[in-house]
C-alpha positions in Angstrom: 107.1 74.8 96.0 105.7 74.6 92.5 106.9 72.1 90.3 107.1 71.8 86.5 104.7 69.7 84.6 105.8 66.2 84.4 102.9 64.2 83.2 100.0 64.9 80.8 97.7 65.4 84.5 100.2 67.8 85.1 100.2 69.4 81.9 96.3 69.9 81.7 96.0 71.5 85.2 98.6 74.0 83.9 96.8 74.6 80.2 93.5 75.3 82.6 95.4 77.5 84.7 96.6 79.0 81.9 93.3 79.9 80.0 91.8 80.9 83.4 94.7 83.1 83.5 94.3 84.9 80.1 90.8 85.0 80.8 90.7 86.7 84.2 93.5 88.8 82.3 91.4 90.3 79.6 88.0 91.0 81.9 90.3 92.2 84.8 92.0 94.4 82.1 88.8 95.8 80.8 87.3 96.7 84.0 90.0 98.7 85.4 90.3 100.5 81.9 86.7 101.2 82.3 86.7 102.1 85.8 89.8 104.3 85.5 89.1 105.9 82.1 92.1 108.0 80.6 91.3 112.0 80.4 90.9 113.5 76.9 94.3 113.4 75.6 94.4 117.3 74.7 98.4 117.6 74.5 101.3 115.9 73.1 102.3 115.0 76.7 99.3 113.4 77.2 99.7 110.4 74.5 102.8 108.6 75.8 101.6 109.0 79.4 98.2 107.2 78.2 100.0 104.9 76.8 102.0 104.1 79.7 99.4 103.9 82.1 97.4 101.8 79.8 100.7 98.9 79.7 101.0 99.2 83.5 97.0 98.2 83.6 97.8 95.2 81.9 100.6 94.1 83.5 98.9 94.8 86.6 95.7 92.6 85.0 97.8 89.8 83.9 99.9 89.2 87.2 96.9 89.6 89.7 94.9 87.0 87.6 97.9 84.5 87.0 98.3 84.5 91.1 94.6 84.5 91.8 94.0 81.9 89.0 97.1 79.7 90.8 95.8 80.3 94.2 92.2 79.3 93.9 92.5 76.1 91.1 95.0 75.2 93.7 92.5 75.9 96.8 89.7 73.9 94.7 91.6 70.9 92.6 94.6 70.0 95.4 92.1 70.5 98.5 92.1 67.6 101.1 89.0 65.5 100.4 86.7 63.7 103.3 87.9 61.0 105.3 91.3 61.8 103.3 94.0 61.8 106.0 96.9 60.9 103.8 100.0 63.3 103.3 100.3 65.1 100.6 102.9 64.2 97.8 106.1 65.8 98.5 108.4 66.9 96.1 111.6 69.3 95.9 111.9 73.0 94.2 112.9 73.2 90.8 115.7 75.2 89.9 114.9 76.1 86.8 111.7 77.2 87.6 113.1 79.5 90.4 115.4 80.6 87.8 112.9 81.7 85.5 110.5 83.9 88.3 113.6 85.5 89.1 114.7 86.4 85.9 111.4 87.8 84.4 110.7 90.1 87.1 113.8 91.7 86.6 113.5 92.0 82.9 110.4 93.2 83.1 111.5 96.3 86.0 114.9 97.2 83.7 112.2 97.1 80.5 109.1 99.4 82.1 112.2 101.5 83.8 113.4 102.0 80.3 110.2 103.5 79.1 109.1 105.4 81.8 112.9 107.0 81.4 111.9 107.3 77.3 108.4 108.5 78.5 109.7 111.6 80.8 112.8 112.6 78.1 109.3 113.2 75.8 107.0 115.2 78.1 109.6 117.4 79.4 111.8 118.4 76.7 111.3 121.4 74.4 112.5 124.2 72.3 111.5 127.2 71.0 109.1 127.5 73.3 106.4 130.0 74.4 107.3 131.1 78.0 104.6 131.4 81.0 105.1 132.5 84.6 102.5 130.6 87.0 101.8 132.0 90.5 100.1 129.9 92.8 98.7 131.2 95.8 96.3 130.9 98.0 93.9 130.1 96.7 94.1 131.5 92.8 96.6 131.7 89.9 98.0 134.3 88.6 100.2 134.1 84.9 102.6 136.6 83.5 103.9 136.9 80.1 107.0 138.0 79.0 105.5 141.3 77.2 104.1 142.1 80.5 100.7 140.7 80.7 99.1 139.2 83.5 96.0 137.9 83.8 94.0 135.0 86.0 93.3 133.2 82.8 95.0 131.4 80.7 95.4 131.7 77.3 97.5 129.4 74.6 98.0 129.1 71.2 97.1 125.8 70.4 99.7 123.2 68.5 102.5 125.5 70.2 105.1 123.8 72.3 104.9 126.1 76.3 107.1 126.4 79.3 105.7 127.5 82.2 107.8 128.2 85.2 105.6 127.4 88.1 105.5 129.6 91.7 104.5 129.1 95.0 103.6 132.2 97.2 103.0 130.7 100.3 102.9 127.0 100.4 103.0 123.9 98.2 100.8 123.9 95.2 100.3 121.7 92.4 99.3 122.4 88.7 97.4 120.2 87.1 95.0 120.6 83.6 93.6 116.8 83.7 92.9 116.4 79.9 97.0 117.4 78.9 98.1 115.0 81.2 101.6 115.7 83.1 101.6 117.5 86.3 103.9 119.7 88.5 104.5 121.2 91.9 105.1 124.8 93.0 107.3 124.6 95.6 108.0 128.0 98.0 111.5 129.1 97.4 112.3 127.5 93.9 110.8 127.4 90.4 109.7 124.4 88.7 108.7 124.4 84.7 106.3 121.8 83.2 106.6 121.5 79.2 103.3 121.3 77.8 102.2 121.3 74.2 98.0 121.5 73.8 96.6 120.1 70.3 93.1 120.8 70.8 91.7 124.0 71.1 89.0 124.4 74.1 88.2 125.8 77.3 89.7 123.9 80.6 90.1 124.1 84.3 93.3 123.9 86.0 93.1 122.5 89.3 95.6 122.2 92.7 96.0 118.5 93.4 98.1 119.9 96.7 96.2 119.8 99.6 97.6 123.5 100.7 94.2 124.8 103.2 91.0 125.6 103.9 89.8 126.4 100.6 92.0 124.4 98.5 89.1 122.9 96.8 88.1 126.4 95.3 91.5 126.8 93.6 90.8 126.6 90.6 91.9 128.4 86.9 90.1 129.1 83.0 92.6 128.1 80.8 91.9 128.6 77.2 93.6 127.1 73.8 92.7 128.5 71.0 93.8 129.0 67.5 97.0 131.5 66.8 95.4 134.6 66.0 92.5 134.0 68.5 95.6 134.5 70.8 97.6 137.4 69.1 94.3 139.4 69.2 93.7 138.6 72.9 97.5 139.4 73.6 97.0 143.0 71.9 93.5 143.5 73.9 95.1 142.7 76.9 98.4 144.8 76.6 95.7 147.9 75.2 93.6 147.4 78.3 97.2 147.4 81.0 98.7 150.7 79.0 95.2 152.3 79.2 95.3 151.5 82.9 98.6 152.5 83.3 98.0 156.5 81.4 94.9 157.1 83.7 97.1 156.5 86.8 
C-alpha cells in the first residue's frame, strides 16, 4: 500500500516524484506527438478530432510517467541495501488515499466520455448539405450525383458542408481521406453516410483502411476540392460529356 506523506522525508520523496513526474510527462508527451503527427487538418471534422487525440496523448503521457516515475524511485530509493536483512516498515492503507484513486478515474472516464459524445454530435451533424453516393468495390470507387453524374473522381466544392452515403458491392470497405479526418465503413447490405465539410482546396487520395483482398492496397481514389465555380464548371463538363455519350448511343 502507499501511504500519505507524513513527515518532511516523506514529503520530499513525493515533491521528487512529483517533478520527475511532470518531467517524464512533458518529454513523453512531445515524443508521441512527434512520432504520431496529426494529418493536415483539411475539414471542419478534422479540428475537434485533432484536438481530441491530442488530450488523450497527454493523459496517456501524464499517467504512464506518474506510474513509471513511482515504480522506479521506488525500485531505486526503498531497495533493500547489503547486509540489510531487516523487515521493512509496515504500515496500513489509507482510506482517503484509496478514496481519491477511485474517484479521479471515474471523473476523468464520465469527463473524456462527455467530449468524445460532444466530439461525434460535431463531425456528424449537418444540414443543407451537398449529397454524394460512394460505391466501393473491389477494388475502385465509383460516386454518383444527384443530377446524374458519375465519375471515379471526386470532386467538391470547398467550405461546403457534404453527405456521402457510402456502398459496399461486395464486401466491407472503409473510406478514409487522412487529412479531413473522420472515417466510415461500407458495409454490404446497408448504407452508411459520413458528414464531411473540406476547408482547403487541394488534390487528395482516398484510401480503404478495410482489409477486403488481394489487391486492397491498390484501392485507392482522386478526390479534388476546389473553389465553387471550379466545381459548377466541372459539373456542366461532366453532364455535357454523359448526354453526348448518351445521343451517339
Amino acid at each position: 500500500m502507499l501511504k500519505l506523506p507524513q513527515t518532511s522525508t516523506d514529503r520530499r520523496h513525493f515533491i521528487i516524484v512529483g517533478v520527475l513526474t511532470v518531467v517524464g510527462t512533458v518529454v513523453l508527451g512531445f515524443f508521441l506527438l512527434a512520432i504520431l503527427p496529426v494529418k493536415a487538418q483539411n475539414s471542419v471534422q478534422a479540428e475537434p478530432i485533432a484536438w481530441l487525440f491530442q488530450v488523450h496523448v497527454w493523459l496517456i503521457a501524464f499517467l504512464f510517467s506518474l506510474v513509471v516515475a513511482f515504480m522506479l524511485y521506488s525500485l531505486f530509493v526503498f531497495r533493500r541495501r547489503k547486509n540489510d536483512d531487516s523487515d521493512g516498515e509496515h504500515f496500513e492503507g489509507n482510506t482517503a488515499l484509496e478514496i481519491i484513486w477511485t474517484v479521479v478515474p471515474l471523473v476523468l472516464v464520465v469527463v473524456f466520455s462527455f467530449i468524445g459524445i460532444q466530439t461525434l454530435n460535431d463531425t456528424t451533424s449537418g444540414g443543407n448539405e451537398i449529397q454524394v453516393k460512394a460505391t466501393g468495390l473491389q477494388w475502385s470507387w465509383r460516386f454518383d450525383y444527384p443530377n446524374g453524374v458519375t465519375s471515379a473522381e471526386m470532386v467538391l466544392p470547398v467550405d461546403k458542408p457534404v453527405l456521402i452515403s457510402l456502398e459496399a458491392q461486395d464486401v466491407i470497405h472503409s473510406f478514409w481521406v487522412a487529412e479531413w479526418g473522420p472515417k466510415q465503413d461500407l458495409v454490404p447490405g446497408m448504407t452508411t453516410t459520413l458528414h464531411i465539410t473540406p476547408n482547403t482546396v487541394g488534390e487528395y487520395k482516398l484510401r480503404c483502411t478495410e482489409l477486403c483482398g488481394l489487391s486492397h492496397w491498390s484501392m485507392l481514389a482522386d478526390v479534388r476540392v476546389v473553389p465553387e465555380d471550379e466545381y459548377t464548371a466541372w459539373m456542366d463538363q461532366k453532364l455535357a460529356e454523359q448526354n453526348l455519350q448518351t445521343v451517339s448511343r
